[in-house]
SERO-4910 file (N, C-alpha, C, O; in steps of 0.05 Angstrom, whole numbers):
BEGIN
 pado doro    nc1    nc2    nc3   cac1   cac2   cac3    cc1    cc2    cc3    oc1    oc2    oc3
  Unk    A    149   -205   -356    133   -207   -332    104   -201   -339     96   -177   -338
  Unk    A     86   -223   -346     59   -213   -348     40   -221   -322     48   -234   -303
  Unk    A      9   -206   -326     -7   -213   -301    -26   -219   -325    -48   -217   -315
  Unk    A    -31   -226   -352    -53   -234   -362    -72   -248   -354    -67   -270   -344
  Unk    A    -95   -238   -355   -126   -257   -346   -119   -259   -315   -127   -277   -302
  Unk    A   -100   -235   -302   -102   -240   -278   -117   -218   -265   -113   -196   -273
  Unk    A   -140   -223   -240   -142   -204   -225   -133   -192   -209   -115   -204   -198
  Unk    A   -137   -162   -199   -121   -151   -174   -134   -129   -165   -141   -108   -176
  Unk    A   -136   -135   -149   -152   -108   -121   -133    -94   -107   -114   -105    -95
  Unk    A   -138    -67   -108   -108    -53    -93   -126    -35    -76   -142    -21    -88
  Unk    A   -126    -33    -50   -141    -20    -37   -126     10    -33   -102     12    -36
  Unk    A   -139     30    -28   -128     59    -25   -116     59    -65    -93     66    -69
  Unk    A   -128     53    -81   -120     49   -111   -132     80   -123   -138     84   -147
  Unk    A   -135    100   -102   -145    126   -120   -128    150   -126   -133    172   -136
  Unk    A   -102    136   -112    -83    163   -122    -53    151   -106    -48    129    -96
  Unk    A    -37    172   -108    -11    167    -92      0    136    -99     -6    126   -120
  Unk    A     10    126    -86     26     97    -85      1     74    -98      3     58   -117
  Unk    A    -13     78    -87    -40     56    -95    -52     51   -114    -64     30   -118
  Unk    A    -50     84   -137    -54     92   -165    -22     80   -176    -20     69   -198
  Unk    A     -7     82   -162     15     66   -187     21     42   -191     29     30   -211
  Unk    A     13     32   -163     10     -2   -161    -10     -7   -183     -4    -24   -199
  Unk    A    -30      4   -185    -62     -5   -197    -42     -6   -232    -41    -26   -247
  Unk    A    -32     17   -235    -15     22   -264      2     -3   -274     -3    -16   -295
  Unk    A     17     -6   -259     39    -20   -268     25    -51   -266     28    -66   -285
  Unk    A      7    -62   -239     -5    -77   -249    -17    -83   -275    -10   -101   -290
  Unk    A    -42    -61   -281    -60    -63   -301    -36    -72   -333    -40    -89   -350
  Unk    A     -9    -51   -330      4    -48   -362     12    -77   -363     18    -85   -386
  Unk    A     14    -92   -343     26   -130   -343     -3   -143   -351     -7   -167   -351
  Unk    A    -20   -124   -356    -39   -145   -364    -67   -151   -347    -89   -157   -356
  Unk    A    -61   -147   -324    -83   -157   -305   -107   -131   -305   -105   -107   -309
  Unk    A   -128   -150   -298   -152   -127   -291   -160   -121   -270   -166   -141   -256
  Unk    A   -164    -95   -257   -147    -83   -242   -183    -66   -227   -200    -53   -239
  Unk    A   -181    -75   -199   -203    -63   -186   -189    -44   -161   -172    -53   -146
  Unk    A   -200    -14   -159   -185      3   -140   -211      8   -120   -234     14   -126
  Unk    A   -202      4    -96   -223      8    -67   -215     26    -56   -193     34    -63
  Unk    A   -227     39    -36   -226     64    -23   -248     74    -21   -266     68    -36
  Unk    A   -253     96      2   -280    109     12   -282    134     -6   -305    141     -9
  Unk    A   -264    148    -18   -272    170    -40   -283    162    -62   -266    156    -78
  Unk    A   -314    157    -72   -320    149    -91   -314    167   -118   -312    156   -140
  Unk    A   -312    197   -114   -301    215   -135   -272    203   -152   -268    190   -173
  Unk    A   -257    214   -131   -237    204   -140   -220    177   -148   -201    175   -164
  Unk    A   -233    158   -132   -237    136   -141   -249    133   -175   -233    122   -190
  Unk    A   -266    138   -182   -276    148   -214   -254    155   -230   -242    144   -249
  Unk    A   -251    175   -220   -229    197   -239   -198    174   -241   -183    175   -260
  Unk    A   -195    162   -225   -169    149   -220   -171    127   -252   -159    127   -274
  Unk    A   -194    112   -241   -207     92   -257   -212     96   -287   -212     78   -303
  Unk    A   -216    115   -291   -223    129   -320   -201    138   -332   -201    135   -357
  Unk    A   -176    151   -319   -150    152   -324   -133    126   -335   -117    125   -354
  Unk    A   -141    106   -319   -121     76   -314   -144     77   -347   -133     73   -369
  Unk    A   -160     79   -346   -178     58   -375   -170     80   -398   -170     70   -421
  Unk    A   -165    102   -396   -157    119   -417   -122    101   -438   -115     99   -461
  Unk    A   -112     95   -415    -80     87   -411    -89     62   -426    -72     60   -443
  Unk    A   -106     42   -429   -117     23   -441   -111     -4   -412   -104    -27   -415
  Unk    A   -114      5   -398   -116     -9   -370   -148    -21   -367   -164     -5   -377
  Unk    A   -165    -51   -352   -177    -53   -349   -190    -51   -323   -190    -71   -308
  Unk    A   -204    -25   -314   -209    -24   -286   -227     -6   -284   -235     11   -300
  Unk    A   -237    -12   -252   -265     -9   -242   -262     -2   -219   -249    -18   -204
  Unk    A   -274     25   -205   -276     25   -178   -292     19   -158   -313     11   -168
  Unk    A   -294     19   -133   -307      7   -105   -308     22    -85   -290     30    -70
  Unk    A   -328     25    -84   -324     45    -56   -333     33    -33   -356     25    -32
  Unk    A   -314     31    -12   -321     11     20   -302     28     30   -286     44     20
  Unk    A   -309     22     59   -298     21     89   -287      6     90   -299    -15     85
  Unk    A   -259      4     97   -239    -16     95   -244    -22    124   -240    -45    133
  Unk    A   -255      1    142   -251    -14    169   -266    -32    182   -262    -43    204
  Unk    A   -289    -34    165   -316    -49    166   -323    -67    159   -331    -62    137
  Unk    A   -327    -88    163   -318   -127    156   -342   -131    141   -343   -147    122
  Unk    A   -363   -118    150   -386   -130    124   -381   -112     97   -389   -126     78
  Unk    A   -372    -88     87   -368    -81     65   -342    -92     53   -343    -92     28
  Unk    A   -321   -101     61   -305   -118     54   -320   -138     44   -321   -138     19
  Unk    A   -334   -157     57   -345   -170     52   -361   -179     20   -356   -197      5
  Unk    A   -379   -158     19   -389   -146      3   -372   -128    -27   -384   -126    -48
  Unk    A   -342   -119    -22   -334   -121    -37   -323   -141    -52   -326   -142    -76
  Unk    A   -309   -160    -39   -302   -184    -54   -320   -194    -65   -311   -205    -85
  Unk    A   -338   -196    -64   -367   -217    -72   -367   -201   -105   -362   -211   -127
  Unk    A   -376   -173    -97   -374   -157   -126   -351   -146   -139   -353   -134   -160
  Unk    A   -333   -151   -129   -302   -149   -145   -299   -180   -166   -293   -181   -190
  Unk    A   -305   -203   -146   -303   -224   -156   -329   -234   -175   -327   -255   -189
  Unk    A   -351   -219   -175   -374   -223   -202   -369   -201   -226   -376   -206   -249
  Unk    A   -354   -173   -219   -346   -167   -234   -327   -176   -257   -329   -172   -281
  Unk    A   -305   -191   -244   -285   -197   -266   -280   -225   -258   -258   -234   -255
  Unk    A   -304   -239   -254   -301   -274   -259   -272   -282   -232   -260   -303   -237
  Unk    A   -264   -267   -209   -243   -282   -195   -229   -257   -184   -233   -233   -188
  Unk    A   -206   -272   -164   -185   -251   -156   -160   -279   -151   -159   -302   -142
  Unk    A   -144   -256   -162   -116   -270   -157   -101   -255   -145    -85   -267   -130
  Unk    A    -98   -218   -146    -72   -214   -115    -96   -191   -107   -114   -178   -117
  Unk    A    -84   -195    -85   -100   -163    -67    -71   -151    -62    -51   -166    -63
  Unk    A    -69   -125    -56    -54   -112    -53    -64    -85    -38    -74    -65    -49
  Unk    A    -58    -88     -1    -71    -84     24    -41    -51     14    -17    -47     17
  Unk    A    -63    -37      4    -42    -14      5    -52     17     28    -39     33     41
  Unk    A    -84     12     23    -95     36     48    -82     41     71    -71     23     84
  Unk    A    -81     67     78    -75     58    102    -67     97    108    -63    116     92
  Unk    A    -66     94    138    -61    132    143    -36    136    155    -19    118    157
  Unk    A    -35    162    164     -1    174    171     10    181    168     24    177    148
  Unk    A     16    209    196     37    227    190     76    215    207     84    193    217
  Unk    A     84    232    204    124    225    219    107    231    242    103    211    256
  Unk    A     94    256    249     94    257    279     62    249    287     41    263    285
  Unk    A     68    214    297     44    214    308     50    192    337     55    168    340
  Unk    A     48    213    353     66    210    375     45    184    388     21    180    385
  Unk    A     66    169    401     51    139    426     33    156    448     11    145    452
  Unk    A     37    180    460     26    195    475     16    233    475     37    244    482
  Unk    A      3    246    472     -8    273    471    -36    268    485    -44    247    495
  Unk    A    -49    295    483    -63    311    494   -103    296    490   -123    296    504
  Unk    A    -95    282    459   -110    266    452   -118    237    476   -103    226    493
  Unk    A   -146    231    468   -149    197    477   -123    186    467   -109    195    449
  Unk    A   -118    156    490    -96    157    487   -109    122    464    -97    111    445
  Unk    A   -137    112    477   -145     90    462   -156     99    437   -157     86    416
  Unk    A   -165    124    442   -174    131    408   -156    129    393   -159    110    378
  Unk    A   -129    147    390   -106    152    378   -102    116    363   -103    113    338
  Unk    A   -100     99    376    -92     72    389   -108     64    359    -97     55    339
  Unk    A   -142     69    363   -153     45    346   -153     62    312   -158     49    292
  Unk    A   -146     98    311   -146     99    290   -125     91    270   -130     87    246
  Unk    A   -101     88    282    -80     77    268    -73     45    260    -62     33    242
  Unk    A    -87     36    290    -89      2    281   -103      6    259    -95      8    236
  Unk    A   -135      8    272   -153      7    252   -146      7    215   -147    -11    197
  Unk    A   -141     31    216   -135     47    190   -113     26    172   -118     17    150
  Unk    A    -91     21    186    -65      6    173    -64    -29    179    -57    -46    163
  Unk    A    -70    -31    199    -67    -56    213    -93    -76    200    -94    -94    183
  Unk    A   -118    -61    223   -145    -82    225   -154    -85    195   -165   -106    190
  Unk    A   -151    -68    175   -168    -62    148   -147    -84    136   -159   -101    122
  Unk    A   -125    -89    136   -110   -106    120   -112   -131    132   -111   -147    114
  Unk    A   -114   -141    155   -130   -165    162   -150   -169    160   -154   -193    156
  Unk    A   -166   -159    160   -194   -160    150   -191   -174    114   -195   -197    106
  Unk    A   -185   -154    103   -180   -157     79   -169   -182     70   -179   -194     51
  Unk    A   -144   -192     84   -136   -214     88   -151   -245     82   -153   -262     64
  Unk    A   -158   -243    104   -177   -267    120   -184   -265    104   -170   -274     86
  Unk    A   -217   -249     92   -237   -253     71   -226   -264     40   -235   -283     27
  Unk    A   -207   -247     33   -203   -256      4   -188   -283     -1   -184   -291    -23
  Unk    A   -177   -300     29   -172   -317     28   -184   -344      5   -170   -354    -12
  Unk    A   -203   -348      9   -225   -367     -7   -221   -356    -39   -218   -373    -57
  Unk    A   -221   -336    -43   -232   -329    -74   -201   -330    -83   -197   -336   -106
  Unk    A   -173   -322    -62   -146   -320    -79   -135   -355    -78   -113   -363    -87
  Unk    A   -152   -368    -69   -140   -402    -65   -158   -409    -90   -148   -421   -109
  Unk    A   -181   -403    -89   -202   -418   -126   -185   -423   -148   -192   -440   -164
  Unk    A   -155   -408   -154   -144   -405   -178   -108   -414   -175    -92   -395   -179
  Unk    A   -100   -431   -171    -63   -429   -173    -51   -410   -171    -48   -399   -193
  Unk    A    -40   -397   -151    -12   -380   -162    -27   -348   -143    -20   -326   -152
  Unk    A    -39   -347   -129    -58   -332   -107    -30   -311    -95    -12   -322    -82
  Unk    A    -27   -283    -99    -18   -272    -80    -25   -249    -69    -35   -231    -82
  Unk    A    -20   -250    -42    -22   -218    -28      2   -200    -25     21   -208    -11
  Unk    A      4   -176    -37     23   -158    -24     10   -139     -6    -12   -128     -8
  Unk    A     32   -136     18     19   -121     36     41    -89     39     64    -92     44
  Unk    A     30    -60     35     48    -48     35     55    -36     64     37    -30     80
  Unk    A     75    -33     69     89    -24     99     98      3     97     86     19     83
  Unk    A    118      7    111    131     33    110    160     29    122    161     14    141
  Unk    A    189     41    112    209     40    136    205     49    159    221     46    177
  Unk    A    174     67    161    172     82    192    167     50    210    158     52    233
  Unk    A    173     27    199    171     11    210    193      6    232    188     -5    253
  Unk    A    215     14    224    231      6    238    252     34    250    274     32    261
  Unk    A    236     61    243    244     93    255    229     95    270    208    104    262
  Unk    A    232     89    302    215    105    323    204    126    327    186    129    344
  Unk    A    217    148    306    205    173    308    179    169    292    170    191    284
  Unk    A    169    155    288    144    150    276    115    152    285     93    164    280
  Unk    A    126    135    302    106    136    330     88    112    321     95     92    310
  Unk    A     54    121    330     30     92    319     37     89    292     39     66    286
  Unk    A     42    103    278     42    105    248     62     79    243     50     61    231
  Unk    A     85     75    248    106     62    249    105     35    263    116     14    256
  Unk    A     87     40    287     85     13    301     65     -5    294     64    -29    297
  Unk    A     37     19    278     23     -3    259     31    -11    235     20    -31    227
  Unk    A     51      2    218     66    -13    197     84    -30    202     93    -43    183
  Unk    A     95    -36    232    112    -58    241     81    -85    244     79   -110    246
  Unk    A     75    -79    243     47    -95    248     40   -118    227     39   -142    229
  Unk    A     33    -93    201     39   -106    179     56   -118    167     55   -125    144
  Unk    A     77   -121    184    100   -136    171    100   -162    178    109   -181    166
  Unk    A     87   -161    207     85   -183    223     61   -206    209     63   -230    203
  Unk    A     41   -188    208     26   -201    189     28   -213    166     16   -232    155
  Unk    A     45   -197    160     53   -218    124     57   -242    135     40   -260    135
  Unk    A     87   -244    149     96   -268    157     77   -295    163     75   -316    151
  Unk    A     59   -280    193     37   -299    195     19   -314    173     13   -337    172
  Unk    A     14   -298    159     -3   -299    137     11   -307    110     -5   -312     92
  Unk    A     39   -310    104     53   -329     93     48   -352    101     37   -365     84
  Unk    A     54   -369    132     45   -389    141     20   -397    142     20   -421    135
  Unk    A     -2   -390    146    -26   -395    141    -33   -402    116    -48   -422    113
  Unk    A    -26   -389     95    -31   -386     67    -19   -403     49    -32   -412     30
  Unk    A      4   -408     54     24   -421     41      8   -458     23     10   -466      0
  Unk    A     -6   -473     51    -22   -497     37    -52   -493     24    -68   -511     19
  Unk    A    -57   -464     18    -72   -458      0    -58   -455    -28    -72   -455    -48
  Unk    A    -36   -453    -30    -25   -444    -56    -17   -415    -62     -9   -408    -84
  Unk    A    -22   -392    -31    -19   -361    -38      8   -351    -23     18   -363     -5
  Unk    A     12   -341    -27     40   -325    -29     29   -296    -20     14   -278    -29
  Unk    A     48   -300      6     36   -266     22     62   -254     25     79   -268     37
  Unk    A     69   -226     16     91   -211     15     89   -184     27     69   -176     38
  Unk    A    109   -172     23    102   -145     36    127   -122     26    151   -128     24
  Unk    A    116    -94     19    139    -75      3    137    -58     27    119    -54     43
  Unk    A    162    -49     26    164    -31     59    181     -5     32    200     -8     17
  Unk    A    159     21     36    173     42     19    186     64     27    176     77     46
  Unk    A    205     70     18    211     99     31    202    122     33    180    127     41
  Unk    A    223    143     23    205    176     15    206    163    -17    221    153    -33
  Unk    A    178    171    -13    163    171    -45    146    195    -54    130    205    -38
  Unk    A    147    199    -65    140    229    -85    106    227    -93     96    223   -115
  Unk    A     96    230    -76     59    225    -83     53    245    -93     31    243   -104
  Unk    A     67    273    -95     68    298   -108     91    320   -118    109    327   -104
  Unk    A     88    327   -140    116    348   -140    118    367   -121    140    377   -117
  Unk    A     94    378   -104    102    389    -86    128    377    -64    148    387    -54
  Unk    A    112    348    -61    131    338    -47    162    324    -50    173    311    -32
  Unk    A    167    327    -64    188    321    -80    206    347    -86    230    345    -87
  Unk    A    198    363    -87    207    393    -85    226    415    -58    243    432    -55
  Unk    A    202    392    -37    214    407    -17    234    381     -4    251    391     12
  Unk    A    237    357     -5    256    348      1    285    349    -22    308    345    -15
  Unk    A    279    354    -45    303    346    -52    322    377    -58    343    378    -70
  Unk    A    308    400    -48    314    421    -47    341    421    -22    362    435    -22
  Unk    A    335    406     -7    353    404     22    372    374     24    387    366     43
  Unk    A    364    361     -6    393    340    -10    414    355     -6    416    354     19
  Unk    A    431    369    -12    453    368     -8    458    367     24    480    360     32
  Unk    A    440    373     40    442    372     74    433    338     89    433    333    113
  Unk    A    426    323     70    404    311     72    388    283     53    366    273     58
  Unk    A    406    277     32    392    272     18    374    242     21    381    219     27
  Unk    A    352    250     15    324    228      8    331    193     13    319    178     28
  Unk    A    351    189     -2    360    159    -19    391    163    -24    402    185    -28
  Unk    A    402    141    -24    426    146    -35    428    157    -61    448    169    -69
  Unk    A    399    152    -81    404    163   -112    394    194   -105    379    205   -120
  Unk    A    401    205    -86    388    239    -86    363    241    -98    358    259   -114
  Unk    A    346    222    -91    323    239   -102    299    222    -90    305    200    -78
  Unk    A    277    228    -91    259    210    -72    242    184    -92    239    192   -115
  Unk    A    235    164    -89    223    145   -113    195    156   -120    184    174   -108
  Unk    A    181    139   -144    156    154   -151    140    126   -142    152    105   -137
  Unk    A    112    128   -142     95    114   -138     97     91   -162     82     73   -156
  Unk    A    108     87   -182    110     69   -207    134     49   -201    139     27   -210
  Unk    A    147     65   -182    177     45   -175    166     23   -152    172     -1   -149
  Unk    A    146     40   -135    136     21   -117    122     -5   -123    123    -27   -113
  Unk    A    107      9   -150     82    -10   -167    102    -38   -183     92    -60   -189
  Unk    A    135    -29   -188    143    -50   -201    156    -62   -184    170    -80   -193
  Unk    A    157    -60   -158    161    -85   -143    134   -108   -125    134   -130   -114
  Unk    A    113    -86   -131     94   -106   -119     84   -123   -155     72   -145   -156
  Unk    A     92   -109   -178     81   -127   -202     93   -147   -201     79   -166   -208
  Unk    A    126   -154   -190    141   -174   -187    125   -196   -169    111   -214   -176
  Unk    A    133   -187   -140    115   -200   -125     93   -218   -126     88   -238   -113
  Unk    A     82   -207   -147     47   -211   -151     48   -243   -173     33   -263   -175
  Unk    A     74   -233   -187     77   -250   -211     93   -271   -207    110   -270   -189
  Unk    A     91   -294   -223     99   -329   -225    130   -324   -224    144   -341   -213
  Unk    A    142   -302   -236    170   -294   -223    184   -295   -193    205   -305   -184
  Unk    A    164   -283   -182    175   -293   -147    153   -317   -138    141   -313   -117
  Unk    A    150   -339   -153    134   -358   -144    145   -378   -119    134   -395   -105
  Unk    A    171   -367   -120    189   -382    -87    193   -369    -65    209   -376    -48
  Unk    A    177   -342    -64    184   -324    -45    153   -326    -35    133   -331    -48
  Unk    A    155   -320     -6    139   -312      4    148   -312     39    166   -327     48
  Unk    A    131   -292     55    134   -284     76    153   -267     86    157   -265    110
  Unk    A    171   -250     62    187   -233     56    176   -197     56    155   -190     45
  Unk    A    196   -177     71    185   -151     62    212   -149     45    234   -157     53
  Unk    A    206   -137     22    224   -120      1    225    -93      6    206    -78      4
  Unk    A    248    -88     12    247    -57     24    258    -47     -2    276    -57    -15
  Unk    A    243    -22     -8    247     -5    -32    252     23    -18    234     34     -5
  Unk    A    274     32    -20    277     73     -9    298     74    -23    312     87     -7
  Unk    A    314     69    -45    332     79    -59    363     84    -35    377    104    -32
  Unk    A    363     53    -19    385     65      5    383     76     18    404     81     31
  Unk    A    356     89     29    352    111     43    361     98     75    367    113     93
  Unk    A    362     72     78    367     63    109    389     58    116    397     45    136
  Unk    A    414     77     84    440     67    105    445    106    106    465    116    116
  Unk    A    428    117     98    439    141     96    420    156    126    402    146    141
  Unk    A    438    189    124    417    198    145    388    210    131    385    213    107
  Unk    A    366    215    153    342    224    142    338    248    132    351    265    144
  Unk    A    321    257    110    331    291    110    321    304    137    307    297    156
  Unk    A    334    325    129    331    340    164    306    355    173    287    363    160
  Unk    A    311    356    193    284    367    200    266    387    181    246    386    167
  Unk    A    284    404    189    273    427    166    251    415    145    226    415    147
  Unk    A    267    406    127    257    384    107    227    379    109    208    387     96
  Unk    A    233    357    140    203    347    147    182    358    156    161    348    162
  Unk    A    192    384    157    171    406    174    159    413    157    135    418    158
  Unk    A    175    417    134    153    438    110    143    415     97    126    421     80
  Unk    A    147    387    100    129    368     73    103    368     87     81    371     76
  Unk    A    107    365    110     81    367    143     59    387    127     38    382    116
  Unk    A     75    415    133     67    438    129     45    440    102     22    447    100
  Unk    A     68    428     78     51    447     55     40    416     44     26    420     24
  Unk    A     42    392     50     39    359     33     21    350     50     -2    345     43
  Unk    A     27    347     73     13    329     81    -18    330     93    -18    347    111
  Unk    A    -41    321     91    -62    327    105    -63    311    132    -46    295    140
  Unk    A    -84    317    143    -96    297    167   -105    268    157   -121    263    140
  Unk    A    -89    253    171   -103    226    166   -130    223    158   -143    236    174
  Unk    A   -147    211    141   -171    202    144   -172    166    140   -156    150    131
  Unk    A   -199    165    153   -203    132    150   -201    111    115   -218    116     99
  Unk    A   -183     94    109   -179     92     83   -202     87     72   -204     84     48
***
């Protein structure tokens, strides 16, 4: 499975799930641009991936903002002569982010669209033109199973969003020559902290049917598939990756209280 002489933009590409996509892309070959608003870390990510003998460069934009999108593609695509997959991975969210609290109820509303939803259409639309210039054009778009767990709340109903969007955007895309997909992931391990405190409470609980939660590299080798002349007959598909986790129960509360507690931060804008 190679991506040689291929390009790829992975947005939210500075750490967690978006750093392994960027990985597993880059090791198939392709040259590999990571976006996001942390320009630090963004660097540090980038300098890592090029240590690994990966070819890549970072970007710093507002995913929620249509003229720096804009503006990134233009210089993603003078950077490395083209783009061939985007991979719409930004995006924010905690388990509890309830339809209603104490909060605006339209603020709440546009940070989660915004953040998961609007930035991946955005992104969409625009890179349309530059992923049709070349044969074999795809988008992966990443989701979540909180897609289809109510206890999710906006978080969940804007990753049901994105799923919707693939689809559409399979149809749209399809007589350009691009191929729009979508990875819906489970519990994934963005840290050993977090990985620690769920699989401490498998035996009550466990993660996945393989007892244990996936890493960000397992995620990265199903969107490398995706991306590649391997699934060149697929499209408008989500590939759900959780290691079984949707025939099993969720870990328990407990569980999710302390990943909250000691893992998780406050949403920020991708």
């Amino acid at each position: 499975m190679t991506l040689a002489d291929k390009v790829a933009l992975v947005t939210g590409g500075g750490s967690g799930v978006g750093l392994g996509v960027a990985r597993r892309l880059g090791q198939a070959g392709a040259k590999v641009a990571i976006a996001a608003r942390g320009l630090e870390r963004l660097e540090g990510a980038a300098q890592a991936l090029r240590d690994e003998g990966v070819e890549c460069r970072a970007f710093q934009v507002d995913l929620t903002e249509e003229e720096q999108i804009k503006d990134l593609l233009v210089h993603v695509s003078q950077a490395f002569g083209g783009l061939n997959t985007l991979v719409n991975n930004a995006g924010c969210g905690l388990m509890h982010s309830p339809l209603s609290d104490n909060a605006s109820t339209s603020e709440r509303w546009d940070f989660y669209h915004n953040a998961n939803l609007r930035s991946a259409y955005l992104m969409t639309s625009h890179a349309l033109p530059y992923l049709a210039a070349d044969p074999g054009g795809a988008v992966v778009n990443i989701s979540s199973t909180a897609a289809f767990q109510g206890s999710w709340g906006l978080y969940g109903v804007a990753k049901a969003g994105v799923e919707g969007l693939t689809r559409a955007f399979a149809s749209e895309a399809a007589p350009l020559g691009i191929r729009v997909n979508c990875v819906s992931p489970g519990w994934i391990a963005t840290s050993e902290q977090q990985r620690a405190v769920v699989e401490q409470d498998a035996e009550a609980a466990p993660p996945s049917l393989l007892n244990r939660m996936g890493t960000p590299e397992e995620i990265g080798n199903a969107v490398r598939f995706l991306a590649s002349d391997e699934a060149s007959f697929i499209t408008g598909q989500t590939l759900i990756v959780d290691g079984g986790m949707a025939v099993v129960d969720y870990p328990s509360q407990s569980a999710l209280n302390e990943i909250g507690r000691r893992g998780a931060s406050k949403p920020s804008k991708p």
